[in-house]
MARDRENDREN-166815 format. One record per atom (N, C-alpha, C): residue in one letter; z, x, y. Coordinates in steps of 0.1 Angstrom, whole numbers, plus 2048, in hexadecimal, padded with zeros to 3 digits. Each point is the difference from the previous one (the first is absolute). Layout:
<zafis>
AZXY;...
</zafis>
This chain:
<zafis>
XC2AD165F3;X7FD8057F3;X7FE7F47F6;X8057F2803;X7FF7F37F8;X7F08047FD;X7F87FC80C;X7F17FC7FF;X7FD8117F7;X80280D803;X7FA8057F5;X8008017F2;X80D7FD7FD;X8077F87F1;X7F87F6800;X7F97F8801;X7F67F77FB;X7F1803800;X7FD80E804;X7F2805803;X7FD80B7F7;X7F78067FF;X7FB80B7FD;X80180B80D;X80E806801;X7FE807811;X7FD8107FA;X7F6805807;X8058117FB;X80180280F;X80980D800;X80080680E;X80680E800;X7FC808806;X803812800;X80A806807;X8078067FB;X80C80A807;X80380D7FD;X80480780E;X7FD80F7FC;X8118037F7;X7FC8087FD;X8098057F6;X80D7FD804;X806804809;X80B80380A;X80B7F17FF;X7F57F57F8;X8057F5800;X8077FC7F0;X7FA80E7F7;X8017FF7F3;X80280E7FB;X808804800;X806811800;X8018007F0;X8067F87FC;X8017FF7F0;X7FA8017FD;X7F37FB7FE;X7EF7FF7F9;X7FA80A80A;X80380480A;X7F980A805;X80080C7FD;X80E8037F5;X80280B7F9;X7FD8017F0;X7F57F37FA;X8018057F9;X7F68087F9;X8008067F6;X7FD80D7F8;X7EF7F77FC;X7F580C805;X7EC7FC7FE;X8007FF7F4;X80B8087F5;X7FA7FB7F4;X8007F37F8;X8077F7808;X7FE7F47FD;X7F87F6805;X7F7805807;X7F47FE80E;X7F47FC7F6;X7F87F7801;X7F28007F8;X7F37FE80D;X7F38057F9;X7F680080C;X7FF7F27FF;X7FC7FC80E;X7FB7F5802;X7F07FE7FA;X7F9804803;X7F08007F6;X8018057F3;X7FA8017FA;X7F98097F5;X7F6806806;X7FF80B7FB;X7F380E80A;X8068097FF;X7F7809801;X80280E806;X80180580E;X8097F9808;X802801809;X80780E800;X7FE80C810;X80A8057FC;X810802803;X7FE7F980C;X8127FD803;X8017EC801;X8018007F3;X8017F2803;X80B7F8805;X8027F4806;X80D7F7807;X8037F77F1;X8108087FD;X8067FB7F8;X8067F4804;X8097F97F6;X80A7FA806;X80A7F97F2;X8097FC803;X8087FF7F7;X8067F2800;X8047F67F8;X8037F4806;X80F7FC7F7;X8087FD80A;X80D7FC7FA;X8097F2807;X80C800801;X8057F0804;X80B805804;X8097FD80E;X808803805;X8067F1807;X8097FF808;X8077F7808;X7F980480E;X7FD7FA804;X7FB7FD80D;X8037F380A;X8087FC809;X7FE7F4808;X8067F67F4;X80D8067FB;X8087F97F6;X7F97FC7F3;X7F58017FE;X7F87FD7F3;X7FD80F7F7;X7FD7FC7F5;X7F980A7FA;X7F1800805;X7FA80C800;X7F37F97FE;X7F3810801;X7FA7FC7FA;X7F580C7FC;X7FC80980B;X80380B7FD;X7F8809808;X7F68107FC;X7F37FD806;X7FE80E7FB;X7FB80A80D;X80480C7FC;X800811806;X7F88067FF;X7FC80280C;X7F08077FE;X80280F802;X7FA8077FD;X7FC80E804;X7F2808800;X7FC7FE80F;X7F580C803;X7FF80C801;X8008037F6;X800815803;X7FC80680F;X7F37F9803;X7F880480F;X80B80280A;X8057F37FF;X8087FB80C;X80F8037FD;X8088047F5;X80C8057FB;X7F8816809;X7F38027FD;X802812805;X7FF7FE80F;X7F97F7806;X80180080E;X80E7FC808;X8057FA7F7;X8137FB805;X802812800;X8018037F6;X8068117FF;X7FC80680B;
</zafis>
């Protein structure tokens, strides 16, 4: 984790790994574009502890892919 503390690292994890932010409430969710899209991929960005540090994370949500989970 040293070398990604010195980089610009992004990297993805399914929910399962973030239950807290995984629950939370769309209306704090913004679209990612501007458009008239009609199910757009929101996402929401906040800062948690992770790997002993604080450090930024943001939460995506795909409608498409949240009705196909269902």
């Amino acid at each position: 984790m040293a070398w990604n503390d010195n980089h610009h690292y992004k990297t993805w994890y399914s929910r399962h790994f973030a239950e807290e932010l995984a629950g939370t409430d769309l209306k704090v969710f913004s679209p990612l574009r501007a458009g008239g899209e009609e199910d757009p991929v929101l996402a929401y960005r906040s800062r948690t502890e992770l790997w002993g540090k604080e450090r930024t994370v943001v939460v995506t949500h795909n409608p498409k892919t949240a009705r196909k989970t269902r």
